[in-house]
gemmi code that builds the backbone of each chain (N, CA, C; Angstrom):
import gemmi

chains = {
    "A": [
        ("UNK", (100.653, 112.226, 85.303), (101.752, 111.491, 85.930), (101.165, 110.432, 86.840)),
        ("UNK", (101.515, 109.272, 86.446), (100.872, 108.156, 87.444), (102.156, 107.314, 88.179)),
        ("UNK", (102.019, 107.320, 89.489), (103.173, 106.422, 90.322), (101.948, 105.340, 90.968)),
        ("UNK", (103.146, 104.357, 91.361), (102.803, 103.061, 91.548), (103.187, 103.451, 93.535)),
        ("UNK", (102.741, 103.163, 94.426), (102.936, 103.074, 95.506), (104.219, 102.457, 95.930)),
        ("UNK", (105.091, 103.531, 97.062), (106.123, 103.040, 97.142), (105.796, 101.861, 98.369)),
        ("UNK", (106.973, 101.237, 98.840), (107.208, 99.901, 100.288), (108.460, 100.372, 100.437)),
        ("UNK", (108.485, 100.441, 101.809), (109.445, 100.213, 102.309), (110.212, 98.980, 103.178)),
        ("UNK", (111.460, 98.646, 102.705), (111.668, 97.728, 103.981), (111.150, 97.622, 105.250)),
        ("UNK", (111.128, 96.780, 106.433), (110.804, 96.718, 107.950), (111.911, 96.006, 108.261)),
        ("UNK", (112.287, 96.890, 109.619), (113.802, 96.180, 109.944), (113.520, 94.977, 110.572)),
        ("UNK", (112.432, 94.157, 110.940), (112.323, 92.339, 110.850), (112.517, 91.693, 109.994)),
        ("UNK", (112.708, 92.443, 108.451), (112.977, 91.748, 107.175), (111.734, 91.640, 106.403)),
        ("UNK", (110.432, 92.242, 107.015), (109.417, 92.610, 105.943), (109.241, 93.445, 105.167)),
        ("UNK", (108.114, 93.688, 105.344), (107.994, 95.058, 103.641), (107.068, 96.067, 104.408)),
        ("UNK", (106.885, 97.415, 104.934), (106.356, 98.372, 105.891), (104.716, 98.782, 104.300)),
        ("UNK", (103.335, 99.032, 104.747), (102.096, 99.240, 103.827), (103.227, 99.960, 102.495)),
        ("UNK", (102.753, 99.468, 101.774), (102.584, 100.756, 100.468), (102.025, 102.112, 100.620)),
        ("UNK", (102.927, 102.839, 100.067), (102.303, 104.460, 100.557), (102.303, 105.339, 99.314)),
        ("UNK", (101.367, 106.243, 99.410), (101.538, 107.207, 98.250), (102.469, 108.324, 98.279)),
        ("UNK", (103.369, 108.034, 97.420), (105.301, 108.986, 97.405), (105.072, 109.263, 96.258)),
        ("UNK", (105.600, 110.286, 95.792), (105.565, 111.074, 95.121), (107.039, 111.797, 94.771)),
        ("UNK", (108.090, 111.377, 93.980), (109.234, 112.273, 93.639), (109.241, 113.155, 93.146)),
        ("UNK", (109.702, 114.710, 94.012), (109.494, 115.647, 93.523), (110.845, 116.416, 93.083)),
        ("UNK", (111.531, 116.856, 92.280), (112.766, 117.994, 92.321), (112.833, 118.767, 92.477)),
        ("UNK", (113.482, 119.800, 93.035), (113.671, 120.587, 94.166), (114.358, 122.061, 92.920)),
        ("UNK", (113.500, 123.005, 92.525), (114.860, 123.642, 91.709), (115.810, 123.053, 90.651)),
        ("UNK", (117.010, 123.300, 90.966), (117.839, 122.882, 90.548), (118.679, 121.173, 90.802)),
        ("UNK", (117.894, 121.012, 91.377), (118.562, 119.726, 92.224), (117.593, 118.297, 91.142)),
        ("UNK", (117.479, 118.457, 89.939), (117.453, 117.748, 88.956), (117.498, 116.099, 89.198)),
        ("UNK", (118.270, 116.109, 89.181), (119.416, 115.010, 89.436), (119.165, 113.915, 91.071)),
        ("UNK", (118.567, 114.579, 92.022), (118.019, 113.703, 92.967), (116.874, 114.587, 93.048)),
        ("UNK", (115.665, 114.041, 92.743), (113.903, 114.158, 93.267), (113.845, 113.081, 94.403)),
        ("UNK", (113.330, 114.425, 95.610), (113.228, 114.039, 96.614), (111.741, 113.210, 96.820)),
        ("UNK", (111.654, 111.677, 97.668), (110.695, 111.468, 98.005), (109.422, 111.960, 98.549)),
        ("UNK", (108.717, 112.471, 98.271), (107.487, 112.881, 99.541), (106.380, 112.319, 99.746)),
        ("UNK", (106.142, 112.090, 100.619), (104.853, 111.309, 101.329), (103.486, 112.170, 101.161)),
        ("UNK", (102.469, 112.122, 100.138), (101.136, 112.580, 99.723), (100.553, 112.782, 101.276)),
        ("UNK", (99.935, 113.948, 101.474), (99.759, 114.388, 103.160), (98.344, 115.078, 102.884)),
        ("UNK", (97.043, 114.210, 102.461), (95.967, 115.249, 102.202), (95.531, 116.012, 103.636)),
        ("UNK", (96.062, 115.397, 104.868), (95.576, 116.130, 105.967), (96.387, 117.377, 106.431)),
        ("UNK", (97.782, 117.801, 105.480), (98.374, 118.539, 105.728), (98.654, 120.033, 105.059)),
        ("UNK", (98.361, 121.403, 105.586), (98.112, 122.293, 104.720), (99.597, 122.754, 103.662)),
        ("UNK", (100.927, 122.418, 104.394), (101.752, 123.335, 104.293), (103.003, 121.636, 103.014)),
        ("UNK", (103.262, 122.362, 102.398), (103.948, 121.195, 101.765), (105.974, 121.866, 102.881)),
        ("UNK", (106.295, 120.117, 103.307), (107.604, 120.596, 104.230), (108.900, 119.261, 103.695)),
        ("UNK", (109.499, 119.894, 103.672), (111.115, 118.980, 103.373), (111.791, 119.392, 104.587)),
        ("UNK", (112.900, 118.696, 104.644), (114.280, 119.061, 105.594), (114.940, 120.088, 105.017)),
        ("UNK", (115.547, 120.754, 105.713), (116.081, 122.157, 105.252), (117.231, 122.383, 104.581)),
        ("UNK", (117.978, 120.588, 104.984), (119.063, 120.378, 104.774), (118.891, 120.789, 102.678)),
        ("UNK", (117.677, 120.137, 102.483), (117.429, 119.887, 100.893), (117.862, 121.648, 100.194)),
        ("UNK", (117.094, 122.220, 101.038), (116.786, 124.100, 100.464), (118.101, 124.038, 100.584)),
        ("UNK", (119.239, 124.106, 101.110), (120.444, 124.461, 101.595), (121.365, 123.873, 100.156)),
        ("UNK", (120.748, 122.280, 100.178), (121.785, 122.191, 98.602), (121.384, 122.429, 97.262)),
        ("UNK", (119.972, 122.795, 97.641), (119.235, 123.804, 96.119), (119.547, 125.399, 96.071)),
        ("UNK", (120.241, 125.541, 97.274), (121.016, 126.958, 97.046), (120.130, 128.124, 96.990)),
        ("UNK", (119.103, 127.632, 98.053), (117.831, 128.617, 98.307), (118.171, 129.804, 99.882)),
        ("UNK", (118.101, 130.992, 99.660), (118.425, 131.243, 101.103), (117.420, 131.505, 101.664)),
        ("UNK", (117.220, 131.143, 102.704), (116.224, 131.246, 103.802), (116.554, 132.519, 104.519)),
        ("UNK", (117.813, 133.136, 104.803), (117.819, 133.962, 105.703), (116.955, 135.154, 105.444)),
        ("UNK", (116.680, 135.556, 106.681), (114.953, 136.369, 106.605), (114.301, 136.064, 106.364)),
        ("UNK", (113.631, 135.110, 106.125), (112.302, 134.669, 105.554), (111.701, 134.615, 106.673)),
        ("UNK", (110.089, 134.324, 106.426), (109.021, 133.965, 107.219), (109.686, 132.401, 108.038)),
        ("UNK", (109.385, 132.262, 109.573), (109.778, 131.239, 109.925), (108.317, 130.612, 110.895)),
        ("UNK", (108.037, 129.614, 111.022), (107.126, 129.028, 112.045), (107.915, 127.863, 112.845)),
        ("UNK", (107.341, 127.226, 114.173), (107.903, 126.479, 114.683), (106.590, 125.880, 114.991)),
        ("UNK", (106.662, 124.625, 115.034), (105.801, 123.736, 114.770), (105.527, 121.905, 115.068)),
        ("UNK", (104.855, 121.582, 115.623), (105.167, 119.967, 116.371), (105.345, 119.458, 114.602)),
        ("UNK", (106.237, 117.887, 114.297), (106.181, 117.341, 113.910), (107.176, 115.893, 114.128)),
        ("UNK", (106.298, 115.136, 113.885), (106.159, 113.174, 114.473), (107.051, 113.456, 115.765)),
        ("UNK", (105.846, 114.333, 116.954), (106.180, 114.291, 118.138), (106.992, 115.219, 118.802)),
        ("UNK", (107.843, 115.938, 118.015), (108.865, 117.268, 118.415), (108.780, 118.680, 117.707)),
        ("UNK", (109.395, 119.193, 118.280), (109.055, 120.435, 117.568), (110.523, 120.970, 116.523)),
        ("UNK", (109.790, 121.895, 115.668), (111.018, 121.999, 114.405), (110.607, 123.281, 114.012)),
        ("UNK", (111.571, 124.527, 113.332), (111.583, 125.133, 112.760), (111.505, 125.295, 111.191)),
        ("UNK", (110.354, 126.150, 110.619), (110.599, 125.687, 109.240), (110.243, 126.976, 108.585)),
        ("UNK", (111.516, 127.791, 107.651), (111.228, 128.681, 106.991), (110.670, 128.969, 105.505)),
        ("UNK", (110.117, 129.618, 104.857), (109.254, 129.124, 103.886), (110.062, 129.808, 102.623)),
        ("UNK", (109.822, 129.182, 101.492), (110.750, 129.873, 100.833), (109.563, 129.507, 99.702)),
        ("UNK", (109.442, 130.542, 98.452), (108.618, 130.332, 97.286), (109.624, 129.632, 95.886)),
        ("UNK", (109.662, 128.304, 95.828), (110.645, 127.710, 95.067), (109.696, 126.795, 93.524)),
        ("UNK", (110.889, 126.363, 92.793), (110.251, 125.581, 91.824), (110.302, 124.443, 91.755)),
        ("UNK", (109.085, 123.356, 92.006), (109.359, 122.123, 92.212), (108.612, 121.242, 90.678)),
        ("UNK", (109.403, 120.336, 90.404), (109.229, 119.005, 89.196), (108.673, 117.714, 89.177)),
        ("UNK", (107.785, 117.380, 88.875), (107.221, 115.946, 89.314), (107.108, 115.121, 87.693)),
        ("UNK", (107.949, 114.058, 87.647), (107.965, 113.579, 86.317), (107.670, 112.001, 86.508)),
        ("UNK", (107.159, 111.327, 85.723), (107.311, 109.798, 86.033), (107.703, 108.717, 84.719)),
        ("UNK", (108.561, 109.762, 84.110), (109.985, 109.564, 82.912), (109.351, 110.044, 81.641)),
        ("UNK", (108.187, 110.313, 81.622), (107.729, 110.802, 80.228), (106.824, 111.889, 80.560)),
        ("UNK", (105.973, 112.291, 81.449), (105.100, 113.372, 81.796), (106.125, 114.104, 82.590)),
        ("UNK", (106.282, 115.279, 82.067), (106.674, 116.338, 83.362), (105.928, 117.448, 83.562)),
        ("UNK", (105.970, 117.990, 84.777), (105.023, 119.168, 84.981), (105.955, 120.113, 86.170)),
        ("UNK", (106.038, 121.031, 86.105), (107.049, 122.187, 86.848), (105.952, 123.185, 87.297)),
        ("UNK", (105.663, 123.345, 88.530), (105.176, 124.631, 89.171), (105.979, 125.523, 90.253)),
        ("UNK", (105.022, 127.113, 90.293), (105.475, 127.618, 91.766), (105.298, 127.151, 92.828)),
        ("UNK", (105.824, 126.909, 93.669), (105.480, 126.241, 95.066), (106.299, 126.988, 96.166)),
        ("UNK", (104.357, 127.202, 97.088), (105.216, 127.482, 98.896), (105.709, 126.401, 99.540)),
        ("UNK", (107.105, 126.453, 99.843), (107.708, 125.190, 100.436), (108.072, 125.535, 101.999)),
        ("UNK", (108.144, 124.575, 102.926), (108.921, 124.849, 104.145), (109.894, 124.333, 104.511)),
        ("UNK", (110.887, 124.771, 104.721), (112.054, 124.210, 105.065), (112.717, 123.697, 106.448)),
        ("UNK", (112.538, 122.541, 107.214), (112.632, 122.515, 108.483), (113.622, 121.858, 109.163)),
        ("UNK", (114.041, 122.191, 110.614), (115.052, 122.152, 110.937), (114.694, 122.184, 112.173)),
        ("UNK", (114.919, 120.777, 112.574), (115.220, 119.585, 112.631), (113.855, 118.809, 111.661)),
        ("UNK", (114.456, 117.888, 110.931), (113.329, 116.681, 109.958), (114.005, 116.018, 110.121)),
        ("UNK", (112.558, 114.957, 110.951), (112.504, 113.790, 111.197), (112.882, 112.536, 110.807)),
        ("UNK", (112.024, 112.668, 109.540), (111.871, 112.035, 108.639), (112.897, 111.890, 107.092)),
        ("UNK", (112.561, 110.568, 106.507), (113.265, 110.340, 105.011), (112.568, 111.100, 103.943)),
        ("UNK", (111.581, 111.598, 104.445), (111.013, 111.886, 102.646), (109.988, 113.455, 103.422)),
        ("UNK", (109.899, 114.218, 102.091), (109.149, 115.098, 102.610), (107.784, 115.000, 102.517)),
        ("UNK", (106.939, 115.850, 102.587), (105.585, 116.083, 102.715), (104.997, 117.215, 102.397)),
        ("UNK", (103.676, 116.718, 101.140), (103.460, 116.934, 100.018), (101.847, 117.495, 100.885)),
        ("UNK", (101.726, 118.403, 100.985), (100.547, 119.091, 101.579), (99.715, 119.888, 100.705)),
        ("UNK", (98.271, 120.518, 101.170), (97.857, 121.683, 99.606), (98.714, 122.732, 99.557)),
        ("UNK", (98.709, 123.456, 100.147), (99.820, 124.439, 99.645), (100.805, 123.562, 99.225)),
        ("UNK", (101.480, 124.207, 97.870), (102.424, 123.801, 97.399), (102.249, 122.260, 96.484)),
        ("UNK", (101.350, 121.406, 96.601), (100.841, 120.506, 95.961), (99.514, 120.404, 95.564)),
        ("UNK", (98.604, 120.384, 96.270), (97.471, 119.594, 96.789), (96.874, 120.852, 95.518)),
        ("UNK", (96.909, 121.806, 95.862), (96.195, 123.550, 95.172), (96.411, 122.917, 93.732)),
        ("UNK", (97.530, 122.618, 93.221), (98.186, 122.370, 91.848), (97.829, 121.146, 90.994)),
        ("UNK", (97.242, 120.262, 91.492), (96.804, 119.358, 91.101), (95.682, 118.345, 91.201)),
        ("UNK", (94.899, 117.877, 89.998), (93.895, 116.996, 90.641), (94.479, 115.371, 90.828)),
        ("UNK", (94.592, 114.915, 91.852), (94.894, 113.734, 92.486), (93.780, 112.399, 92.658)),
        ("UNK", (94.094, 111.282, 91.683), (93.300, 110.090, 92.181), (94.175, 109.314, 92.617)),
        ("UNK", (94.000, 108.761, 93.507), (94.674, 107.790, 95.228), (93.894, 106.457, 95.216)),
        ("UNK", (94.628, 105.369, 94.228), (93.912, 104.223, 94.879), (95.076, 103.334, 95.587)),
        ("UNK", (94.296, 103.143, 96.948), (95.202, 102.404, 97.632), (94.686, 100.684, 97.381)),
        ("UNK", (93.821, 100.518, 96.782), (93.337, 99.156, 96.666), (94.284, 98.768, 95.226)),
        ("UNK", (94.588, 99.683, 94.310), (95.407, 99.036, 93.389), (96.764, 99.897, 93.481)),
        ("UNK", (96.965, 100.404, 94.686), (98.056, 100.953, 95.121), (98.746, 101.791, 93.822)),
        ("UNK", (98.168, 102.855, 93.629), (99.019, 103.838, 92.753), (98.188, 105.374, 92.905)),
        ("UNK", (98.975, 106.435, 92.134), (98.525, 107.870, 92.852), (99.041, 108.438, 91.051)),
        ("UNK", (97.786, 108.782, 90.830), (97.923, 109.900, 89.393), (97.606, 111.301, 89.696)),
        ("UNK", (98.510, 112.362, 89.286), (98.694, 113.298, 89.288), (98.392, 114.382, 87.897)),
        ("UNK", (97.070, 115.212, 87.895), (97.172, 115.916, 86.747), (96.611, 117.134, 86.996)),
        ("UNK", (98.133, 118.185, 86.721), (97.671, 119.615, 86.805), (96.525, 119.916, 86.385)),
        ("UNK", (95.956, 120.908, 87.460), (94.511, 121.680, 87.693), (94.141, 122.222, 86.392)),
        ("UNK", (95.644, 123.204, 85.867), (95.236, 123.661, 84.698), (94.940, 122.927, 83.369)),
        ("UNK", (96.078, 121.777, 83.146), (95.634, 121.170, 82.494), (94.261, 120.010, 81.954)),
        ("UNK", (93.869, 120.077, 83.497), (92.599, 119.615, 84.222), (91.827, 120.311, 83.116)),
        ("UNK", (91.312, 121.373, 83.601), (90.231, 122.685, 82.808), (90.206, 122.240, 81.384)),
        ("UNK", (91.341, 122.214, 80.563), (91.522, 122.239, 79.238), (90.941, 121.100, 78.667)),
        ("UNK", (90.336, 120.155, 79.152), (89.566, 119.221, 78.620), (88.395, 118.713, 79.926)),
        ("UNK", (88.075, 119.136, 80.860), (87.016, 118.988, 81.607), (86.094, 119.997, 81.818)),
        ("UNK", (85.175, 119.950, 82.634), (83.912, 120.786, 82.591), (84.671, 122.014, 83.317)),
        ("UNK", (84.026, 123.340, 83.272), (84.465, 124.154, 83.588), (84.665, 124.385, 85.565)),
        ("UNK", (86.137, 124.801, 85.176), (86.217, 124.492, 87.100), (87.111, 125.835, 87.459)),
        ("UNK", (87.665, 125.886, 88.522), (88.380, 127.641, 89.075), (89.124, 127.156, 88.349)),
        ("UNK", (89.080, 128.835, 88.044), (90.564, 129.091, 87.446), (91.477, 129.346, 87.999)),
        ("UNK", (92.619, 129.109, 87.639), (94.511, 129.019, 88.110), (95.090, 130.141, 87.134)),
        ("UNK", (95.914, 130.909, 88.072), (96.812, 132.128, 87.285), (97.745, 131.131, 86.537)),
        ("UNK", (98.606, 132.062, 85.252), (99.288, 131.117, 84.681), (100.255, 130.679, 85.477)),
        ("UNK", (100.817, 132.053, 86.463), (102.142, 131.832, 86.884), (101.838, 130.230, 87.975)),
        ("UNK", (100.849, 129.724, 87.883), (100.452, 128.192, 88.835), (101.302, 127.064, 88.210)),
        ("UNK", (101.296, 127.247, 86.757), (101.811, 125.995, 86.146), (102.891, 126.263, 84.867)),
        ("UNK", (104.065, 125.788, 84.916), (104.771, 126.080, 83.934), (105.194, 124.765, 83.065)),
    ],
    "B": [
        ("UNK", (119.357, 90.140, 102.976), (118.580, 91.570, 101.359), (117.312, 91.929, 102.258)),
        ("UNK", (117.141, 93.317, 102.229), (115.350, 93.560, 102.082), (115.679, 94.476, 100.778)),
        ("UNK", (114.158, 94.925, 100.326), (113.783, 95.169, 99.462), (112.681, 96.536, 99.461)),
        ("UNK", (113.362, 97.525, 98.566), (112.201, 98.417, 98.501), (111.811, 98.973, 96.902)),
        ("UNK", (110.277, 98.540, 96.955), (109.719, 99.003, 95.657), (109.302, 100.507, 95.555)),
        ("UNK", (109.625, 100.874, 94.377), (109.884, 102.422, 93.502), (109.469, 102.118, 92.347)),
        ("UNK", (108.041, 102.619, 91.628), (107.856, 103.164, 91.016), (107.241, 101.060, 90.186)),
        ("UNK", (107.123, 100.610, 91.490), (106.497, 99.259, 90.861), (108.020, 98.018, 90.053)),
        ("UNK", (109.258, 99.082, 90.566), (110.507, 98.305, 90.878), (111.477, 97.633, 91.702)),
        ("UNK", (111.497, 96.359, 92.291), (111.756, 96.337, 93.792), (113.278, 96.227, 93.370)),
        ("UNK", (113.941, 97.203, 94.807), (115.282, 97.027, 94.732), (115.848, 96.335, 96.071)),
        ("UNK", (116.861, 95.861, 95.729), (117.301, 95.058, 96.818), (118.189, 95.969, 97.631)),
        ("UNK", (118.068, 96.093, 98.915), (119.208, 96.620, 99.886), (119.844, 95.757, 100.702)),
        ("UNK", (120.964, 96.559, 101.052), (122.105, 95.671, 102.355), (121.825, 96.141, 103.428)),
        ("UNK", (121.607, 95.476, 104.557), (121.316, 95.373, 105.721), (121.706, 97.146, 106.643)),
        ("UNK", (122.761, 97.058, 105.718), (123.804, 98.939, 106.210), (123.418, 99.910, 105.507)),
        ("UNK", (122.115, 99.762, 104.747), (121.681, 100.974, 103.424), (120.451, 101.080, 104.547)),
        ("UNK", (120.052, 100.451, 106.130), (118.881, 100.964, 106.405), (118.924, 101.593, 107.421)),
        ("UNK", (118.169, 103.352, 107.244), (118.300, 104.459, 108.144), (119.435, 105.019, 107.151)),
        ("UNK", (119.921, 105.034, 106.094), (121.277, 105.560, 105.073), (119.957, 106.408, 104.084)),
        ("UNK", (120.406, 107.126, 103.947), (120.184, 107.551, 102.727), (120.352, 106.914, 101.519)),
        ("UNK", (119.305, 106.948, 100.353), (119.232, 105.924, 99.386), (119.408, 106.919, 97.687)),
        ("UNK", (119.804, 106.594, 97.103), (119.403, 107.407, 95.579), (119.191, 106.047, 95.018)),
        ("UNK", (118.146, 105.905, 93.860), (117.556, 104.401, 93.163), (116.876, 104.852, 92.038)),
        ("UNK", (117.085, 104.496, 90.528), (117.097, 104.487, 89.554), (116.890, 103.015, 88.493)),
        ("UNK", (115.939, 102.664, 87.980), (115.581, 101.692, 87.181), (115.519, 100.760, 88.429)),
        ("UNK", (116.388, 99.448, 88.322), (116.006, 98.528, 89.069), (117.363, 98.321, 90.254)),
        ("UNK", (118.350, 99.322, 90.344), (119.353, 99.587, 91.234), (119.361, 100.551, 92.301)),
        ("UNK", (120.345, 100.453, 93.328), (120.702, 101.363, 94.288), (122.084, 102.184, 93.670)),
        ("UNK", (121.608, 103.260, 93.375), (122.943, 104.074, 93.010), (123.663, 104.570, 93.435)),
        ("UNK", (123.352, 105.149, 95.079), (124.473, 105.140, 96.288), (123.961, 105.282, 97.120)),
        ("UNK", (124.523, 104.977, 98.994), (123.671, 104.837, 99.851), (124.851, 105.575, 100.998)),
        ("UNK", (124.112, 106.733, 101.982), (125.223, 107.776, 102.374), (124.723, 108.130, 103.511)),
        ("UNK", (125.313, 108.660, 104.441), (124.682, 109.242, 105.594), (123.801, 110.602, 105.308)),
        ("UNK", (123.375, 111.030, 104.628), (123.197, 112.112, 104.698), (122.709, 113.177, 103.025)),
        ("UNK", (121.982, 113.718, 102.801), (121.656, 113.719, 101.690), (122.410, 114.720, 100.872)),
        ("UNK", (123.259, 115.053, 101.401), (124.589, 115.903, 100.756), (125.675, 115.336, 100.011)),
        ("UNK", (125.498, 114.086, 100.724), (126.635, 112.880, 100.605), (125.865, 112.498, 98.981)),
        ("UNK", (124.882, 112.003, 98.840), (123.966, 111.809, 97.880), (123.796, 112.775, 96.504)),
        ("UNK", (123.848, 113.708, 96.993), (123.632, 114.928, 95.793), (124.866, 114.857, 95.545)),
        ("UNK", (125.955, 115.005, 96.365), (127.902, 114.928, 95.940), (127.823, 113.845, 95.258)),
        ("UNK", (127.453, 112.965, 95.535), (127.716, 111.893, 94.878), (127.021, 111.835, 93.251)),
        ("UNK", (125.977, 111.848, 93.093), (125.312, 111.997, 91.451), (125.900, 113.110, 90.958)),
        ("UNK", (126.065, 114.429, 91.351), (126.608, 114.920, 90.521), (128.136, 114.708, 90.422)),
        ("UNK", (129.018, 114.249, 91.120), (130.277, 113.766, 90.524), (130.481, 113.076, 89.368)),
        ("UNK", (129.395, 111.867, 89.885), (129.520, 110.457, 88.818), (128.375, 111.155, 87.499)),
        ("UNK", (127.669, 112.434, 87.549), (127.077, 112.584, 86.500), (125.598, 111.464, 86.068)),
        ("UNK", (125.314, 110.838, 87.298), (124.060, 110.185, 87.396), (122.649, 110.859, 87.889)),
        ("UNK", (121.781, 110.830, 87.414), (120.116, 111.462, 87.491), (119.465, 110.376, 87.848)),
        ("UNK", (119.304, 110.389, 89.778), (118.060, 109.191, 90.541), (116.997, 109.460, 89.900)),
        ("UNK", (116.366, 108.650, 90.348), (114.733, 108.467, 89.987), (114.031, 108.844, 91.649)),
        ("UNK", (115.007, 108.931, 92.476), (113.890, 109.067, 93.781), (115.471, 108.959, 94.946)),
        ("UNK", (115.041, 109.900, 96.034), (115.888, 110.118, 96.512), (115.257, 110.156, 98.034)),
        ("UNK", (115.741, 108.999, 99.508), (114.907, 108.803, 100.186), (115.868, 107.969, 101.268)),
        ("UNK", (115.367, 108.199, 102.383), (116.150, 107.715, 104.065), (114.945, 106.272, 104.158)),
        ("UNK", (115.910, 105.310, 103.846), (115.313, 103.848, 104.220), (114.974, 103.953, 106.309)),
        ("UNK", (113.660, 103.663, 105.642), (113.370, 104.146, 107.278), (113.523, 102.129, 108.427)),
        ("UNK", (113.356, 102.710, 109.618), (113.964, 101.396, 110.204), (112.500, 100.641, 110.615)),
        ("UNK", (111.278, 101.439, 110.748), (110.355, 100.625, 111.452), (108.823, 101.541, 110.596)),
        ("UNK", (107.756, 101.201, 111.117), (106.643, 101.480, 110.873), (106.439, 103.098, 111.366)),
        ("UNK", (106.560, 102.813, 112.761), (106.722, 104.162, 113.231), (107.758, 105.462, 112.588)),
        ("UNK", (108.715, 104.956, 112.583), (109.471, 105.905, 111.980), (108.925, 106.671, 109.916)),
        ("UNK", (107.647, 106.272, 110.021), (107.355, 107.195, 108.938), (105.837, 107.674, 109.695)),
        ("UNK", (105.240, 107.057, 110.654), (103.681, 107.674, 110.524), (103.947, 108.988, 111.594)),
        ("UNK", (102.991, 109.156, 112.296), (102.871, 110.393, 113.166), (103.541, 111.921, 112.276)),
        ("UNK", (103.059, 111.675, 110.906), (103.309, 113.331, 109.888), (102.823, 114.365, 111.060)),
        ("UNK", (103.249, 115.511, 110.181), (102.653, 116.422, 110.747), (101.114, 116.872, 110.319)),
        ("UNK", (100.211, 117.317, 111.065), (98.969, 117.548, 110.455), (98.677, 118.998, 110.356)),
        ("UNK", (99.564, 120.145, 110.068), (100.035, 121.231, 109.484), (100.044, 121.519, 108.461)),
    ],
}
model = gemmi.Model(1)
for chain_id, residues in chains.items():
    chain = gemmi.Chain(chain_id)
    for i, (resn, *xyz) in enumerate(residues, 1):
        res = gemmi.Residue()
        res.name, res.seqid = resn, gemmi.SeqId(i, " ")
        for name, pos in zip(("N", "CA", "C"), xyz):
            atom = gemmi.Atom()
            atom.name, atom.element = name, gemmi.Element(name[0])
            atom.pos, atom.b_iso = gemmi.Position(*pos), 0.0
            res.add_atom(atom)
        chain.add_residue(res)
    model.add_chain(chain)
structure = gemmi.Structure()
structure.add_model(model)
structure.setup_entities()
């Protein structure tokens, strides 16, 4: 799966760097793949909670942490869900630890190793601004021999 | 107009789609909502599948300082 770096508007009427985003689907939630921002410095892959809530995931009881993020602090419970990354002709569906947080900051979530980073080998060029994505396992099946991934990693 | 590129497609926005919630597909904005409930209600009513689903942010800052967690 190869994406092209997203831009965002700047409210002076410019264009904010190109960044590596990544649309991911959430479960069942097909139909809108949520943005996420590629986070190699981040362990835990996190969305807004609001998202788990309309993928019809329940959080109640789960494991919860509270945690600074862009400056405040937020609650985020973790839920083991199935997330989709397609870029209209490659698709790839894995298990993923997700966190669900409450209060998010932010427009787009964040794509950390757990839950991403573990699942895939990632090349990041920001000089020709694009981000290819190719499962670990499928990795193995034509490269030199590397760890192995349970099946339940990649569906 | 500003403009945000997806997937190496730039789409044009209205001045009131920024800090809105966005759904964007081929080279359009397919609806723009407070809130990403508003967004999911919305595609699945009209029976439309985004390509990327995302809060037009207002400044620079308002995407950096991630968490490093």
């Amino acid at each position: 799966v190869r994406l092209e770096f997203r831009t965002f508007p700047e409210a002076s009427g410019g264009l904010l760097a190109p960044r590596p985003v990544v649309d991911v689907a959430l479960e069942d939630l097909e139909a809108a793949p949520i943005a996420c921002l590629l986070d190699t410095g981040a362990v835990r892959t996190r969305m807004s909670r609001e998202f788990g809530d309309l993928a019809g995931i329940d959080l109640t009881g789960t494991i919860t942490e509270t945690v600074p993020v862009g400056g405040d602090r937020t609650t985020c419970a973790y839920a083991p869900v199935v997330l989709t990354v397609t870029d209209g002709g490659d698709e790839h569906s894995w298990d993923a630890p997700v966190w669900f947080c409450d209060p998010w900051p932010y427009g787009f979530g964040l794509l950390g190793l757990e839950g991403f980073l573990h699942h895939f080998r990632v090349t990041l060029s920001a000089y020709e601004e694009y981000v290819e994505v190719v499962p670990e396992s499928a990795w193995a099946l034509v490269a030199a021999p590397g760890p192995c991934r349970a099946p339940s990693d990649t569906r | 107009m500003r403009s945000v590129t997806v997937a190496g497609k730039q789409f044009q926005l209205t001045e009131r789609a920024i800090e809105q919630w966005v759904a964007v597909r081929g080279d359009e904005v397919l609806v723009a909502a407070p809130a990403p409930r508003h967004v999911v209600a919305w595609l699945a009513e009209h029976g439309q599948q985004a390509q990327s689903v995302f809060r037009v942010p207002d400044s620079e800052q308002s995407i950096g300082g991630a968490a490093a967690l």
